[in-house]
VMD Tcl script that builds the backbone (N, CA, C; Angstrom):
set m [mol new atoms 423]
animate dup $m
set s [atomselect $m all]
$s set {name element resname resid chain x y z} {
  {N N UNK 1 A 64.167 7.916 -11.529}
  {CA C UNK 1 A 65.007 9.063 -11.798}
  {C C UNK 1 A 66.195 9.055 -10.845}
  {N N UNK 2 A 67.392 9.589 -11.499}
  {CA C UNK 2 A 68.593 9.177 -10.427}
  {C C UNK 2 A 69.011 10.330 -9.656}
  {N N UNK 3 A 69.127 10.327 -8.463}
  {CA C UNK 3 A 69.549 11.535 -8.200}
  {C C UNK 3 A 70.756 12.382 -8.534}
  {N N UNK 4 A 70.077 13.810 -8.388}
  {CA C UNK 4 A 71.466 14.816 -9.165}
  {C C UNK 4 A 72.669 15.134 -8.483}
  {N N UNK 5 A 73.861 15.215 -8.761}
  {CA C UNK 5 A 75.192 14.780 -7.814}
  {C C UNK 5 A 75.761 16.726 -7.913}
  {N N UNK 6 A 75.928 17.598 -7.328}
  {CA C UNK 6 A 76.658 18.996 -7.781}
  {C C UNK 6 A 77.344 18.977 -6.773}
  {N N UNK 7 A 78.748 19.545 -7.276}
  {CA C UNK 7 A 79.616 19.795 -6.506}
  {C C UNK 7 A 80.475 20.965 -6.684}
  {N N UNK 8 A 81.313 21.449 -5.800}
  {CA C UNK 8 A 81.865 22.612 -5.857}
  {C C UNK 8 A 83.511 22.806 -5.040}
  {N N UNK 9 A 84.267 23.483 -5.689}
  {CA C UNK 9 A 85.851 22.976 -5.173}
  {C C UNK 9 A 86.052 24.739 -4.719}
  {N N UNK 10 A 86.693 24.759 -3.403}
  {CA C UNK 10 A 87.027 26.081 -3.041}
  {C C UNK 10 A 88.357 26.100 -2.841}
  {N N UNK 11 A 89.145 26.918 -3.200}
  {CA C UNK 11 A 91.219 27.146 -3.197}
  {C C UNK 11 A 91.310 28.230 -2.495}
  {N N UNK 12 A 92.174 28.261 -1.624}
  {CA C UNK 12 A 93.012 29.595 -1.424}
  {C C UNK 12 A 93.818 29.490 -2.582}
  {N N UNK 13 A 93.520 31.471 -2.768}
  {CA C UNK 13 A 94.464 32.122 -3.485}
  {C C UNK 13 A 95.128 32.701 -2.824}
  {N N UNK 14 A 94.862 33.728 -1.837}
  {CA C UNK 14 A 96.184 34.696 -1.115}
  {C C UNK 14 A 94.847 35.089 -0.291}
  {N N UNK 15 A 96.141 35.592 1.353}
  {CA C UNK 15 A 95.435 36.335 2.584}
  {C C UNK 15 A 94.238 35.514 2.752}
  {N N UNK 16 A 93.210 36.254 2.468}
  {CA C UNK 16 A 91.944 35.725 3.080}
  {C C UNK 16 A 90.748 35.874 1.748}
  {N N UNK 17 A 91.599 35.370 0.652}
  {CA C UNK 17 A 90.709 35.260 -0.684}
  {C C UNK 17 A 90.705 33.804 -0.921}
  {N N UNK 18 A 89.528 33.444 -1.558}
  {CA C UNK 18 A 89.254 32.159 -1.782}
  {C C UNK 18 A 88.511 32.497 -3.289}
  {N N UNK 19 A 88.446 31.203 -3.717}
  {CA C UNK 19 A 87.655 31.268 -4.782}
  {C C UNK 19 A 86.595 29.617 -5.161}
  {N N UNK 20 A 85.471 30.186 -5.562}
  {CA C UNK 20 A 85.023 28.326 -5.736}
  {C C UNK 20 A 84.874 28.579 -6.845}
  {N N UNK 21 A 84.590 27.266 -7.651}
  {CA C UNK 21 A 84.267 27.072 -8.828}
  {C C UNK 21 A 83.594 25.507 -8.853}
  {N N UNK 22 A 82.206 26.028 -9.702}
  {CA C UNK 22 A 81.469 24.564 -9.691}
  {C C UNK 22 A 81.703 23.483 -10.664}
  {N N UNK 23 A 80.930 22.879 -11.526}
  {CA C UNK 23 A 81.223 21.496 -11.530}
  {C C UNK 23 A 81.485 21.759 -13.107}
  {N N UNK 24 A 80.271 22.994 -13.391}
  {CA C UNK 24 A 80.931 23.658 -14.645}
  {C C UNK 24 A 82.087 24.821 -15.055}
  {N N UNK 25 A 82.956 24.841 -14.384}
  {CA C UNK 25 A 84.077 25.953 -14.082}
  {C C UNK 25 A 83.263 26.938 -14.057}
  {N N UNK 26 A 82.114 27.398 -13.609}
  {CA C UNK 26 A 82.136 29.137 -13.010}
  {C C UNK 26 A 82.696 29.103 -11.806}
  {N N UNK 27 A 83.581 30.659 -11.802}
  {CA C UNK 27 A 84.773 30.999 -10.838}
  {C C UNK 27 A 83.776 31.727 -9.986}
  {N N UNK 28 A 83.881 31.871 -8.598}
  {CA C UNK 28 A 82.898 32.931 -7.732}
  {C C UNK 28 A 84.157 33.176 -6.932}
  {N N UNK 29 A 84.624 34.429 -6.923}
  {CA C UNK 29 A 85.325 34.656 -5.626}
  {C C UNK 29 A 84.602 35.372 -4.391}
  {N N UNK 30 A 85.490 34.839 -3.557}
  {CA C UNK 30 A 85.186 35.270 -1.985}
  {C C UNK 30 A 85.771 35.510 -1.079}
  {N N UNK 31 A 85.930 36.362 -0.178}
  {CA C UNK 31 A 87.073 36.654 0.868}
  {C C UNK 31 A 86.067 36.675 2.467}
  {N N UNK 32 A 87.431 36.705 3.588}
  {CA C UNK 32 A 86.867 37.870 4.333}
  {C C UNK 32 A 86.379 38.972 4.529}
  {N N UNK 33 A 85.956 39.549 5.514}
  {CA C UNK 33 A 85.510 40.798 5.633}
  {C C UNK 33 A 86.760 41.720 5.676}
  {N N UNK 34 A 86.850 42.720 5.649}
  {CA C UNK 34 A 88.207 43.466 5.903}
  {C C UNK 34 A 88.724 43.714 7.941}
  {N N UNK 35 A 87.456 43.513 8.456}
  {CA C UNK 35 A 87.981 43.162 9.615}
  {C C UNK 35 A 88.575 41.765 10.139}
  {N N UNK 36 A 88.339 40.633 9.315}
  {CA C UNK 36 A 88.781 39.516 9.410}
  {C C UNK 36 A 90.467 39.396 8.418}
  {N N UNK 37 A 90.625 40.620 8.087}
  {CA C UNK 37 A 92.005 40.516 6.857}
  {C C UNK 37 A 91.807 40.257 5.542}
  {N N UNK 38 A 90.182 40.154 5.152}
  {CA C UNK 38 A 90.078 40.908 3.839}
  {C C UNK 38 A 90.657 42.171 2.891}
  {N N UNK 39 A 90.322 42.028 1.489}
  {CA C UNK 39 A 90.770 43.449 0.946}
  {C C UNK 39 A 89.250 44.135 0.996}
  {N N UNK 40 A 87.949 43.336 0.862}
  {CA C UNK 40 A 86.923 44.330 0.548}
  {C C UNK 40 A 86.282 44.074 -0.541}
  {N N UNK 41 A 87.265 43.370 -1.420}
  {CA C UNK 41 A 86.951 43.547 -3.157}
  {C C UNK 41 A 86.034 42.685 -3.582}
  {N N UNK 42 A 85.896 41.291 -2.730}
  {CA C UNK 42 A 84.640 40.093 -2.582}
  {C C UNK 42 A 83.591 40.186 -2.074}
  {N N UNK 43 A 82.619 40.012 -2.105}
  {CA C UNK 43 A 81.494 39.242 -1.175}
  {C C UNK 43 A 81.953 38.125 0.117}
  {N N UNK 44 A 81.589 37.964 1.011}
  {CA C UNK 44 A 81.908 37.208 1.789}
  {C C UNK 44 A 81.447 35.974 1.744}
  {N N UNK 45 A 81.222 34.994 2.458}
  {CA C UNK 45 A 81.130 33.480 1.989}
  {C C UNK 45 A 79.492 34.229 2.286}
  {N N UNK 46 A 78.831 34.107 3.305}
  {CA C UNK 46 A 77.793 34.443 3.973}
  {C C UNK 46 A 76.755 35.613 3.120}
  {N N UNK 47 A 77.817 36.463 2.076}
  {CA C UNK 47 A 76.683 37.467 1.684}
  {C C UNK 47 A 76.141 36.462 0.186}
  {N N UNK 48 A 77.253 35.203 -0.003}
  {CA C UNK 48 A 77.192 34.500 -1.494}
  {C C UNK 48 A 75.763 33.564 -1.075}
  {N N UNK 49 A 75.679 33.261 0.165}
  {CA C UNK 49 A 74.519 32.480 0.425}
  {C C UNK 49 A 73.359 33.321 0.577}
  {N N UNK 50 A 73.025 34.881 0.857}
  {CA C UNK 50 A 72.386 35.568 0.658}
  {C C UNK 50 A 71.753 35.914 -0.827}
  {N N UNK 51 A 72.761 36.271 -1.585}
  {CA C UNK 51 A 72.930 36.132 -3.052}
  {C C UNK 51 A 72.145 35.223 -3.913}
  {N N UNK 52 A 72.759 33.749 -3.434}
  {CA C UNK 52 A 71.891 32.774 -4.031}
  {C C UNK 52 A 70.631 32.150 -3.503}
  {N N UNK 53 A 70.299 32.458 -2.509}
  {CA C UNK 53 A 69.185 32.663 -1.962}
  {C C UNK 53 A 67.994 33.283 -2.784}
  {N N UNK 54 A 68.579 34.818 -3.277}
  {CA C UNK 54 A 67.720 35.378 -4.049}
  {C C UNK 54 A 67.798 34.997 -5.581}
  {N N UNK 55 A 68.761 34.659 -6.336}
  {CA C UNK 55 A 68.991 34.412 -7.413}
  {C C UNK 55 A 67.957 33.041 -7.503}
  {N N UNK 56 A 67.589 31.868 -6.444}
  {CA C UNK 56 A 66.827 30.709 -6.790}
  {C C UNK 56 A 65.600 31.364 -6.180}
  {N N UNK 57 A 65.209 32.224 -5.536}
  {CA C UNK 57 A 63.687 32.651 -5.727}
  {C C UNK 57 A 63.467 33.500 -6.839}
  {N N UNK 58 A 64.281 33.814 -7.740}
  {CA C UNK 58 A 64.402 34.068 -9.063}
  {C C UNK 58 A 63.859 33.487 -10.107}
  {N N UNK 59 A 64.795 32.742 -10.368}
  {CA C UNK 59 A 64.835 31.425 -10.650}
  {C C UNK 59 A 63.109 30.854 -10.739}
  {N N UNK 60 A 63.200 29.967 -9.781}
  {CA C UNK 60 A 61.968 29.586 -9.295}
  {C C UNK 60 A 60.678 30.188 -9.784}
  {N N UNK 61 A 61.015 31.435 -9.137}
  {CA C UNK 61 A 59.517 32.424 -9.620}
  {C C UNK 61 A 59.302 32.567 -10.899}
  {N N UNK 62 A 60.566 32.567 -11.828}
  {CA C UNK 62 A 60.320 32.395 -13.187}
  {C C UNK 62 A 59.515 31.535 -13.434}
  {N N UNK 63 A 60.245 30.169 -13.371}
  {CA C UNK 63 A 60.118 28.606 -13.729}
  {C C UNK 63 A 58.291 28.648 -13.603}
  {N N UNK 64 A 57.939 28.587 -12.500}
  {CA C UNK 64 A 56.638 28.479 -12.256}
  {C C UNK 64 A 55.622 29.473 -12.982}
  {N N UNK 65 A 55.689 30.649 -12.970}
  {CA C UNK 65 A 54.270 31.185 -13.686}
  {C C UNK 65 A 54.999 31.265 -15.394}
  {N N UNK 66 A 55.815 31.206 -16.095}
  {CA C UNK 66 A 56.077 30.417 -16.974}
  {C C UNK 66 A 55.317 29.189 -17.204}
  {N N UNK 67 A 55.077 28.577 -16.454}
  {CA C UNK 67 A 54.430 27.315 -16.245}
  {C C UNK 67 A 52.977 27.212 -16.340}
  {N N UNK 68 A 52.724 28.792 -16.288}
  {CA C UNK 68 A 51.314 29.154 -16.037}
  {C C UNK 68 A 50.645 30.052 -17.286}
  {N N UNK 69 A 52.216 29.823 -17.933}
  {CA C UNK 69 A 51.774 31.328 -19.589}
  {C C UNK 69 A 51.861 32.634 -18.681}
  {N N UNK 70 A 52.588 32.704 -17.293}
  {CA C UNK 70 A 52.387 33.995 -16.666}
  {C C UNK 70 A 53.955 34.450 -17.332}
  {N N UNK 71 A 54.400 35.694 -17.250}
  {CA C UNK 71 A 55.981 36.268 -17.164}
  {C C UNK 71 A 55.612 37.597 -16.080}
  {N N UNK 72 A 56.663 37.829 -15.937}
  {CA C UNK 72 A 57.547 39.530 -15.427}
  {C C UNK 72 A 58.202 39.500 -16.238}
  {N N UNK 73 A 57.849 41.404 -15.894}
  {CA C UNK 73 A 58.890 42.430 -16.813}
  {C C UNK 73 A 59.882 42.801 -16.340}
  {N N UNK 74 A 60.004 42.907 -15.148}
  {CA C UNK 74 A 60.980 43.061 -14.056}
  {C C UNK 74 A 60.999 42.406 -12.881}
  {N N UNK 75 A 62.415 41.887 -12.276}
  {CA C UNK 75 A 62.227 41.205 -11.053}
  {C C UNK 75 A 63.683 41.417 -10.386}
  {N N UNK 76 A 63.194 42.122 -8.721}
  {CA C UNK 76 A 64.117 42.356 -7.883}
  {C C UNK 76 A 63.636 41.779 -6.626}
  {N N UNK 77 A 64.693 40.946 -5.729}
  {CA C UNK 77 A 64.619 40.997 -4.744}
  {C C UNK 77 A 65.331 41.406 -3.737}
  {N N UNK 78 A 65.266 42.082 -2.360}
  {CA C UNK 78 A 66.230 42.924 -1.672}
  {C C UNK 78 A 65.885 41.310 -0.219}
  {N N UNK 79 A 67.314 40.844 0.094}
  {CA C UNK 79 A 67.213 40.502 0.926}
  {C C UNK 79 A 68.270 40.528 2.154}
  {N N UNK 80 A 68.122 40.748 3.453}
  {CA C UNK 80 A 68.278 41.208 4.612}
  {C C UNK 80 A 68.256 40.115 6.010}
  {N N UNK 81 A 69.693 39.702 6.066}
  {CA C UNK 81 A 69.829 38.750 7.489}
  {C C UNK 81 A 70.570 39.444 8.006}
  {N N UNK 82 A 69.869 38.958 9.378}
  {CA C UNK 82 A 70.364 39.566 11.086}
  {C C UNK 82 A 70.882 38.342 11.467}
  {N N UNK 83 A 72.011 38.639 11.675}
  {CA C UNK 83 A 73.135 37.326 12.537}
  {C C UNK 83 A 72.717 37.410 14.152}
  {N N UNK 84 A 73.378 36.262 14.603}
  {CA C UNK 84 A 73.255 36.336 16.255}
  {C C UNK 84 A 74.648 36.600 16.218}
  {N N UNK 85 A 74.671 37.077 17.598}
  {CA C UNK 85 A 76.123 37.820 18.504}
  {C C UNK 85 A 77.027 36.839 19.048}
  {N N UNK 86 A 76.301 35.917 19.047}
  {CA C UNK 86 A 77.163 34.317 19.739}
  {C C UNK 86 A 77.469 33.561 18.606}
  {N N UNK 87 A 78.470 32.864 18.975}
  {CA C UNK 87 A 78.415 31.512 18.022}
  {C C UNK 87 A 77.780 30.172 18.330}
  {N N UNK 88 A 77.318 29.154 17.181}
  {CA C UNK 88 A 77.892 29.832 16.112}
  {C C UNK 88 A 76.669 31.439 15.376}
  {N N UNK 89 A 77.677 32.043 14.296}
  {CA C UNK 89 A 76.860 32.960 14.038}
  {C C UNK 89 A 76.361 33.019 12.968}
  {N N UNK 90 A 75.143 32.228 13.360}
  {CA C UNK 90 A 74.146 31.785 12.030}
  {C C UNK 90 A 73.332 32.901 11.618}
  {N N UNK 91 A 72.422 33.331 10.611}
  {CA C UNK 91 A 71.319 34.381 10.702}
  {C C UNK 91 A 70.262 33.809 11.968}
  {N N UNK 92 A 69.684 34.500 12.463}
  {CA C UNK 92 A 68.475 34.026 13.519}
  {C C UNK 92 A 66.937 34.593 12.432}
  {N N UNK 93 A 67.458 35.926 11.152}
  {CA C UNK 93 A 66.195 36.270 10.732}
  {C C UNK 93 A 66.577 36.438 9.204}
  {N N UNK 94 A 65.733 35.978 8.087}
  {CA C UNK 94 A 66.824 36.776 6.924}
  {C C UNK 94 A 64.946 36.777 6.515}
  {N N UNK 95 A 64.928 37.938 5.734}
  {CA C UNK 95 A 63.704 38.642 5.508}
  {C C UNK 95 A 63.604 38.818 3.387}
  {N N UNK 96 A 62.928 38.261 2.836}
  {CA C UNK 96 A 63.134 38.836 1.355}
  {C C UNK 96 A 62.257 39.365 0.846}
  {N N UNK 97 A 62.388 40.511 0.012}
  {CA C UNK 97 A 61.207 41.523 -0.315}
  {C C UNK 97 A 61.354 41.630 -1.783}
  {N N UNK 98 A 60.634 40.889 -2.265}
  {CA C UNK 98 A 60.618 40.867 -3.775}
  {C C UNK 98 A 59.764 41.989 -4.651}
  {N N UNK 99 A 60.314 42.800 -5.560}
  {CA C UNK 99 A 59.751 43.648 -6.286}
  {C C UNK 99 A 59.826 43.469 -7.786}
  {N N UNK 100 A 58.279 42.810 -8.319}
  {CA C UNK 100 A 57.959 42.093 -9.724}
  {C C UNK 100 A 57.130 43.190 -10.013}
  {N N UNK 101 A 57.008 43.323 -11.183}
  {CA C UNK 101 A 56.507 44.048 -12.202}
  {C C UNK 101 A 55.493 43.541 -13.309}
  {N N UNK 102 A 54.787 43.245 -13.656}
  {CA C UNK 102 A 54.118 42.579 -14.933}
  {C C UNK 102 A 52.487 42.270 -14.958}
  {N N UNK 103 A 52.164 41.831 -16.288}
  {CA C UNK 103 A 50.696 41.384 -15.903}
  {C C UNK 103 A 49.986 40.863 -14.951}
  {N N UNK 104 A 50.674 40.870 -13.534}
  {CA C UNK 104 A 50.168 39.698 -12.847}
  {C C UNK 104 A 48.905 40.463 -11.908}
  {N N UNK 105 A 48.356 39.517 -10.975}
  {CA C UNK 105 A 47.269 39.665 -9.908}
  {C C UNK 105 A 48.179 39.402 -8.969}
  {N N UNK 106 A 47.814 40.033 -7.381}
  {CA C UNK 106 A 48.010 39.837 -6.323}
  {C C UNK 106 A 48.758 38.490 -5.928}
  {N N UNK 107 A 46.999 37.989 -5.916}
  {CA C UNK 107 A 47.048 36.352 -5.573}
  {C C UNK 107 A 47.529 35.097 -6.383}
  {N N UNK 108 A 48.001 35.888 -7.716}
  {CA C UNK 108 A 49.563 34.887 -8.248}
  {C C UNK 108 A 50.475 34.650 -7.916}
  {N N UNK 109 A 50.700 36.071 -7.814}
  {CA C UNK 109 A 52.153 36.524 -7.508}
  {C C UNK 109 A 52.789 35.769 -5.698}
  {N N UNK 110 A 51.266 35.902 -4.940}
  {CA C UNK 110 A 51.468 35.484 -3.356}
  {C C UNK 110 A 51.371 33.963 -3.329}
  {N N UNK 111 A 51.081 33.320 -4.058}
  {CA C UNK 111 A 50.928 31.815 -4.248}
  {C C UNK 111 A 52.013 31.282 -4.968}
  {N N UNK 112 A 52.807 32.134 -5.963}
  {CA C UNK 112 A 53.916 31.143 -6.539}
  {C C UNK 112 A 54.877 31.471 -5.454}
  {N N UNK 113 A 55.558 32.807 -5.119}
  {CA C UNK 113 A 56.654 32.917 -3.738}
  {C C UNK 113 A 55.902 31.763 -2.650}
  {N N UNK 114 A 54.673 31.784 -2.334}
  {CA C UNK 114 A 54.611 31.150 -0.988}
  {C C UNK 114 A 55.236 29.543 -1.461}
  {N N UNK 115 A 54.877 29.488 -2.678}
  {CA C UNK 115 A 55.168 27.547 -3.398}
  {C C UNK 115 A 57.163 27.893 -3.619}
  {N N UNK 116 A 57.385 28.820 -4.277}
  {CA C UNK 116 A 58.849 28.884 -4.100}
  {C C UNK 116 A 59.210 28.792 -2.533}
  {N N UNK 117 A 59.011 29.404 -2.026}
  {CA C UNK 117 A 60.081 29.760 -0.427}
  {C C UNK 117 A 59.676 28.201 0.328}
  {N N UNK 118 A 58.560 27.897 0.078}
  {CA C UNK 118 A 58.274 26.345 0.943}
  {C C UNK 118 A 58.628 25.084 0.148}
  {N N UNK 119 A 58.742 24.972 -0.699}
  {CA C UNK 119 A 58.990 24.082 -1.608}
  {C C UNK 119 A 59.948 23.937 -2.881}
  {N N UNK 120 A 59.791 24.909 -3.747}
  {CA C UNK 120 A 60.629 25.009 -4.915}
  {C C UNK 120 A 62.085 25.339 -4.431}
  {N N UNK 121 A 62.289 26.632 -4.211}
  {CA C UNK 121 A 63.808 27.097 -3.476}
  {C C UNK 121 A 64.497 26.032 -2.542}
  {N N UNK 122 A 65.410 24.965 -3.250}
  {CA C UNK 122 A 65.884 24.175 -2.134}
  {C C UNK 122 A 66.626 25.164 -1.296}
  {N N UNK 123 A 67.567 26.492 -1.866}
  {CA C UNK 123 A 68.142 26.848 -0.446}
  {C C UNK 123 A 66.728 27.740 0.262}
  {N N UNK 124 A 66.212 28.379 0.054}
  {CA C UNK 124 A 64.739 28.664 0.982}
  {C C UNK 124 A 64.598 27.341 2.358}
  {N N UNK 125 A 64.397 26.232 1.590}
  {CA C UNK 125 A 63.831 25.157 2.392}
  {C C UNK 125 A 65.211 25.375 3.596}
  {N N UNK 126 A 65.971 25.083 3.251}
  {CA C UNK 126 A 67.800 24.972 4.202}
  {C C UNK 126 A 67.587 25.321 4.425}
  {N N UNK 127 A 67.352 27.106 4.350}
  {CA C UNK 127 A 67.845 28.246 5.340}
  {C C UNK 127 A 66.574 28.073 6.352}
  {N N UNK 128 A 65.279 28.058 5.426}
  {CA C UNK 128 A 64.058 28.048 6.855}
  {C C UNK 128 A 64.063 27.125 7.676}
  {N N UNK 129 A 65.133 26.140 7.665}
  {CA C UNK 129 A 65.349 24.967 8.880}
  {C C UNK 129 A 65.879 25.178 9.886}
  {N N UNK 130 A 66.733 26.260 9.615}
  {CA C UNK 130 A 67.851 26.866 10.599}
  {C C UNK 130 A 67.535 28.570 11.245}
  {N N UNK 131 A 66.462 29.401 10.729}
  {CA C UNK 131 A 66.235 31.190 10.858}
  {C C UNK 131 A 65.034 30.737 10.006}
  {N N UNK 132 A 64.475 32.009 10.816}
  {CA C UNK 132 A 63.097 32.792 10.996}
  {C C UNK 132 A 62.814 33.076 9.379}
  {N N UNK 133 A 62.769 32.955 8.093}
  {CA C UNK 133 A 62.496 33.170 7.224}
  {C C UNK 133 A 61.674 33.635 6.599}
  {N N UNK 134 A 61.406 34.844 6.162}
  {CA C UNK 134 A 60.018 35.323 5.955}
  {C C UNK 134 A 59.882 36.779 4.533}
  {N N UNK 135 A 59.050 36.762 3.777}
  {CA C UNK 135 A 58.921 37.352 2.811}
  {C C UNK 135 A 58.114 38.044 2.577}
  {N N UNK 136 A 57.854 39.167 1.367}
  {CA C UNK 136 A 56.675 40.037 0.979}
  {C C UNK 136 A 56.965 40.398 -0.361}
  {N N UNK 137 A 55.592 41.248 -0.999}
  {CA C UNK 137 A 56.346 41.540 -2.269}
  {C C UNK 137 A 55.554 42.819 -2.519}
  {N N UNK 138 A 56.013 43.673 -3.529}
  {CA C UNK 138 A 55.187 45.164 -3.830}
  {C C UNK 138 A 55.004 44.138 -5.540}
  {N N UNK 139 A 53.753 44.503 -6.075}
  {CA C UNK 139 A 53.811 43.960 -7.357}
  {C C UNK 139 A 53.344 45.476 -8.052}
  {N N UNK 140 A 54.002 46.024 -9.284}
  {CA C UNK 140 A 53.687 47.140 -10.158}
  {C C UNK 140 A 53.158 46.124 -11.487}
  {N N UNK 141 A 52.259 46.942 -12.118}
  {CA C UNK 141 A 51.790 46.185 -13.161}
  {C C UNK 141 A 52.045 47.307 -14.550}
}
mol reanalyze $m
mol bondsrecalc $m
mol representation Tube
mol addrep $m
């Protein structure tokens, strides 16, 4: 099997707006913060890696109990990094609290996140190389 090649092109547009777009033209814009000379109107580079963070334990969590004849009816995750004060200023903790909904048991639900966040989620794997990474979940049925 050959390995998969993705890539992604980022432009200034104006001030402190940027925009990427991947390999299939989706546009993501992004700026500074407004203390860095942002307008406000973006996400920052840093909240987009937060973002997709949760969008591939999404993802993921689908893929797998799918895999199992399992689904959700609903799926949220709230996730939360603490930067360090020095540079560089990486997260030191980013925390994700997933809230699924559906037919499931406990010990499904805690076995496919634990197989996503260690394995499936390539950015999971990244980020837990670098910060404290750590998760939970409320499951409603």
């Amino acid at each position: 099997m050959s390995k998969e090649t993705m890539s992604s092109t980022v432009k200034w547009l104006n001030n402190m707006k940027f925009e990427g777009v991947d390999s299939h033209f989706h546009s993501i814009p992004m700026e500074a913060t407004i203390r860095f000379g942002g307008s406000g109107a973006n996400p920052m580079p840093l909240e987009l890696l937060l973002s997709s963070l949760g969008g591939c334990i999404g993802v993921d969590t689908k893929y797998l109990l799918k895999q199992n004849g399992k689904d959700y009816r609903s799926f949220e995750v709230r996730i939360e990094g603490i930067r360090r004060n020095d540079l560089p200023r990486i997260f030191e903790k980013i925390h994700a609290h997933v809230k699924i909904a559906g037919d499931l048991d406990a010990q499904t639900v805690k076995s496919t996140l634990d197989l996503v966040m260690t394995k499936m989620c390539p950015i999971a794997v990244i980020v837990a190389a670098t910060t404290d990474l750590t998760w939970d979940f409320e499951l409603t049925r």
